[in-house]
C-alpha positions as CSV (number, residue, x, y, z in Angstrom):
1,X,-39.0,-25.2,-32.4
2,X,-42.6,-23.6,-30.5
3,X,-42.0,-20.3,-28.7
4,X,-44.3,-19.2,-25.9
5,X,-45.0,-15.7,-26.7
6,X,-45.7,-13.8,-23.7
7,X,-42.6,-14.1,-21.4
8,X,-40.3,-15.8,-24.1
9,X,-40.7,-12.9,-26.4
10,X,-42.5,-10.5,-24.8
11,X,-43.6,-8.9,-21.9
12,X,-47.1,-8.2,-23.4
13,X,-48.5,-6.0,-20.5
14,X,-45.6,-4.7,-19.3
15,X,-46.8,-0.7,-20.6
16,X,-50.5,-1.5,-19.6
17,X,-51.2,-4.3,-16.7
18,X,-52.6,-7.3,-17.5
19,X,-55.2,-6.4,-14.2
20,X,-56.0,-3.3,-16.0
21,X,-57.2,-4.9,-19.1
22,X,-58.8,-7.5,-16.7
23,X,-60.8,-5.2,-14.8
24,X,-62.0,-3.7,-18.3
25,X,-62.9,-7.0,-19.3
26,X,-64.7,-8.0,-16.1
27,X,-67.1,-4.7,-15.9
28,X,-67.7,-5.6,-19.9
29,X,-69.0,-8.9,-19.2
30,X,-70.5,-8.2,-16.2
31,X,-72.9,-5.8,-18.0
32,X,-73.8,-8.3,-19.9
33,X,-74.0,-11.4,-17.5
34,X,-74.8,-9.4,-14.2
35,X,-74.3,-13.2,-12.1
36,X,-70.4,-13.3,-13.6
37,X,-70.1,-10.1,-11.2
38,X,-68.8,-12.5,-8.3
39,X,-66.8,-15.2,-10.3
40,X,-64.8,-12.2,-12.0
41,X,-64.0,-10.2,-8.5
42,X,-60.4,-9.8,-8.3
43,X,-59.7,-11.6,-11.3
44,X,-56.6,-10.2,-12.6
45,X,-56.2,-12.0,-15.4
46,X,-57.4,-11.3,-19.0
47,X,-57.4,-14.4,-19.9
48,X,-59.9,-16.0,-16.9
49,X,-61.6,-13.4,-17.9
50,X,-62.5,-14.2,-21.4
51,X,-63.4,-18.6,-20.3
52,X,-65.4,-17.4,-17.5
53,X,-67.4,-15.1,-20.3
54,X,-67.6,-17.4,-22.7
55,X,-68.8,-20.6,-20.0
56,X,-71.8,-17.7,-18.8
57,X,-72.7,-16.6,-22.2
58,X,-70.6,-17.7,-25.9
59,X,-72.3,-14.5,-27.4
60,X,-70.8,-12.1,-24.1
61,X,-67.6,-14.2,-24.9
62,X,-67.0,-13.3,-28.3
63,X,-67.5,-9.7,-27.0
64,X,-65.0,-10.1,-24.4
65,X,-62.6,-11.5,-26.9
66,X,-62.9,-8.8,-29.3
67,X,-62.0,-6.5,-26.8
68,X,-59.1,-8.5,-25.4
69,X,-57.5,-8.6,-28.8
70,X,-57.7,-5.1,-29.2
71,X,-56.3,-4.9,-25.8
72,X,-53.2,-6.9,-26.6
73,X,-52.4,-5.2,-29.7
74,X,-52.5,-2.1,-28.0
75,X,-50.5,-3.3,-24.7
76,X,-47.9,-4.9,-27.6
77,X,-47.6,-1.4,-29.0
78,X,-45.9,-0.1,-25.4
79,X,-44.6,-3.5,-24.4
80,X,-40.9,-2.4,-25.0
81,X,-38.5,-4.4,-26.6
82,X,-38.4,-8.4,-26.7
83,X,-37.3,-10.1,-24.0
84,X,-33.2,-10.1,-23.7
85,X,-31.9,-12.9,-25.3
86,X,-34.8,-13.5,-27.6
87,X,-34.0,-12.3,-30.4
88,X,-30.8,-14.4,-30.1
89,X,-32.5,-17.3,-30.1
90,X,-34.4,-16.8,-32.8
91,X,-31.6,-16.1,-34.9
92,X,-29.6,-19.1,-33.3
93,X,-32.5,-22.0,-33.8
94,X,-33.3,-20.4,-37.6
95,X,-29.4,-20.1,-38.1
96,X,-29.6,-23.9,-37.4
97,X,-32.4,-24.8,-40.1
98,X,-34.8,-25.0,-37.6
99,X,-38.5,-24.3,-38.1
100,X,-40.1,-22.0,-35.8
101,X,-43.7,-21.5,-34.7
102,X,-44.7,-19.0,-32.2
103,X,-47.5,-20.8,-30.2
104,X,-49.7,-18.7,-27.9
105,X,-52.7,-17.8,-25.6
106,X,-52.8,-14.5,-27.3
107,X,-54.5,-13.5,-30.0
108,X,-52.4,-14.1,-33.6
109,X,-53.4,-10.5,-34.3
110,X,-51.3,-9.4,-31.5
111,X,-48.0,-11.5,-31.9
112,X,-47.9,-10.9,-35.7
113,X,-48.1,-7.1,-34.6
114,X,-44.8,-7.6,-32.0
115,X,-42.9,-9.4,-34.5
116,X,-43.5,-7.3,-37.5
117,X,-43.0,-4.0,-35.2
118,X,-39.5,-5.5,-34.3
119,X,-38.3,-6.7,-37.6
120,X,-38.6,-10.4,-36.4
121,X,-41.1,-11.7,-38.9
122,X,-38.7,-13.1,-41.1
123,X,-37.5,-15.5,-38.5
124,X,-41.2,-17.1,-37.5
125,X,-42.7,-19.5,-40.3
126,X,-46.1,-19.9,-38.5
127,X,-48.2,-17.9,-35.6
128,X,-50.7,-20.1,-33.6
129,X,-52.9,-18.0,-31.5
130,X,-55.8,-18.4,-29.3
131,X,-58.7,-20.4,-31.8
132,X,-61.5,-17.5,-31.8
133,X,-64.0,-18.4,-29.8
134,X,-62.8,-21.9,-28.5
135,X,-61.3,-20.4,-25.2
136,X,-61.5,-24.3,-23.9
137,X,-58.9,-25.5,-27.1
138,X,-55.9,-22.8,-25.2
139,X,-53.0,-24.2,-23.5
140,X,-52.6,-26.4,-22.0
141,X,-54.6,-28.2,-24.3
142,X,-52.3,-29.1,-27.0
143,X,-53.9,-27.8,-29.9
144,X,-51.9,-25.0,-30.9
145,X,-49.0,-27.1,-30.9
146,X,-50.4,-29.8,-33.0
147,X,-51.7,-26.5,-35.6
148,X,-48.3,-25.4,-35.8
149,X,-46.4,-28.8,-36.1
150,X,-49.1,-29.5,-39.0
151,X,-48.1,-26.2,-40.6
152,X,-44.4,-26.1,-40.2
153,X,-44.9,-30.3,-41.9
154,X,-43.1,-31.6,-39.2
155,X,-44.0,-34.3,-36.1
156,X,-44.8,-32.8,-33.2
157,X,-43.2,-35.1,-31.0
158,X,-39.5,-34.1,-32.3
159,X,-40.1,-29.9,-31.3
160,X,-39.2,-28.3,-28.0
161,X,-41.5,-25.8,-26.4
162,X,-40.1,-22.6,-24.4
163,X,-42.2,-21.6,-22.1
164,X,-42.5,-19.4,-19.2
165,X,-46.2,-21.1,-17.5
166,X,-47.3,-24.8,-16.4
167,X,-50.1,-24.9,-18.9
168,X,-47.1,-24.9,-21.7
169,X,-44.7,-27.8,-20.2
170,X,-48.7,-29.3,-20.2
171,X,-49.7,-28.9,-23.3
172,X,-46.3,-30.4,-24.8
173,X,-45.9,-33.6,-22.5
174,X,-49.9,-33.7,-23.9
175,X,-48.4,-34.7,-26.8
176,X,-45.2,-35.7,-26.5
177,X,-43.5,-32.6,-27.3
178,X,-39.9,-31.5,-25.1
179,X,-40.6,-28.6,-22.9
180,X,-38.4,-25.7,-21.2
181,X,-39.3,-23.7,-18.9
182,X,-38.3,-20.5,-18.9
183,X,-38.4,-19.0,-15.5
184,X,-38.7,-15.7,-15.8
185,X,-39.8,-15.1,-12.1
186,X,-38.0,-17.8,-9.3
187,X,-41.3,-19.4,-7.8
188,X,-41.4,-21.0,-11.8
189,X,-38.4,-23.0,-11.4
190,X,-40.0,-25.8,-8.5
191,X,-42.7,-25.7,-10.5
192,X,-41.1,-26.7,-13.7
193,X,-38.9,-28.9,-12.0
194,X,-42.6,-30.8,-10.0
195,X,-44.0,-30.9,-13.6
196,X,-41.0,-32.2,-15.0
197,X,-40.0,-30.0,-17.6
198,X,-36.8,-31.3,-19.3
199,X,-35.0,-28.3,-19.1
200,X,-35.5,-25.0,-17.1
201,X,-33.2,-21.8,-18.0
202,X,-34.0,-18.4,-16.1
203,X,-32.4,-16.7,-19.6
204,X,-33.2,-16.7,-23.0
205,X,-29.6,-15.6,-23.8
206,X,-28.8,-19.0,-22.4
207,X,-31.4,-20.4,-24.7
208,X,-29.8,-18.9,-27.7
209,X,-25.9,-20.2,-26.8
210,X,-26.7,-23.7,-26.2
211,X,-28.3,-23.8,-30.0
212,X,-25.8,-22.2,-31.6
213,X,-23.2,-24.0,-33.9
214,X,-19.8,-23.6,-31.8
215,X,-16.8,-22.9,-33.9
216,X,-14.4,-25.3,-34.1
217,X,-11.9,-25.8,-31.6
């Protein structure tokens, strides 16, 4: 079983805005690459930021990256708790046998940080992040999946993704992979539903009872 980290798990800039740490981002790489000053405008999101570096400059891109990890581990350090219900269904999928990979646009740096901070490293086997410098191999190119599938030693095409964003119910019909949405906010769920995700659940709680073993009746 994949997780999506950001939304499934965690709410990554919940203590410090994702715009924020775009906007810090932006005047970075706009020192460096005065022309990205116009692309980046009103970019709000870290992770534009960091492709739109990286396509202007590889060498401004690494910078930018450096500095977005740092910002994640930080922002992961006053995220808050893990989403409700996911640490219910982590225990319910390992309870199960399951393998689980956590499969992100994040840095690895940053999820192994959330997980160890909440005693949840015991439950994930493998933690794909964001390749370093290969912005263009992020969801919803499959990549990640296809690392973690090879690590975990099983075939990708048996795993479910959850996920909370298009690019992840891409990146696993990319390669045959099931993928639920989780729709953390209600626009997601016609989205889901256009990109035909096979399942869409606005709860992770509701993840975590339909994996787990029933007692007999």
């Amino acid at each position: 079983m994949f997780f999506d980290f950001d939304g499934p798990l965690c709410d990554v800039f919940a203590g410090r805005p994702a715009r924020e740490v775009a906007r810090e981002l932006a005047k970075l790489a706009a020192r460096g690459e005065p022309g990205l000053s116009g692309k980046l405008n009103g970019t709000d999101d870290p992770l534009e930021v960091l492709r739109l570096a990286h396509e202007a400059d590889p060498e401004m891109g690494m910078e930018v990256e450096r500095a977005l990890t740092a910002a994640e581990i930080e922002a992961v350090g006053v995220a808050g708790e893990p989403t409700p219900g996911a640490v219910a269904a982590l225990e319910a999928v390992r309870v199960t046998g399951r393998k689980i990979a956590v499969v992100s646009n994040n840095s690895a740096e940053c999820v192994r940080v959330f997980l160890d901070r909440h005693g949840l490293t015991g439950h994930v086997l493998e933690v794909v992040g964001r390749p370093a410098n290969q912005p263009g191999l992020m969801k919803p190119n499959p990549h990640s999946l296809i690392a973690a599938a090879d690590a975990l030693g099983v075939d990708v095409t048996l795993c479910a993704l959850i996920g909370d964003s298009l690019t992840d119910i891409q990146a696993a019909h990319a390669v045959g992979c099931t993928a639920i949405g989780y729709a953390n906010k209600t626009r997601k769920r016609q989205a889901f539903t256009q990109a035909g995700a096979e399942a869409i659940t606005e709860s992770m709680q509701t993840i975590a009872d339909a994996i787990r073993p029933q007692p007999n009746s």
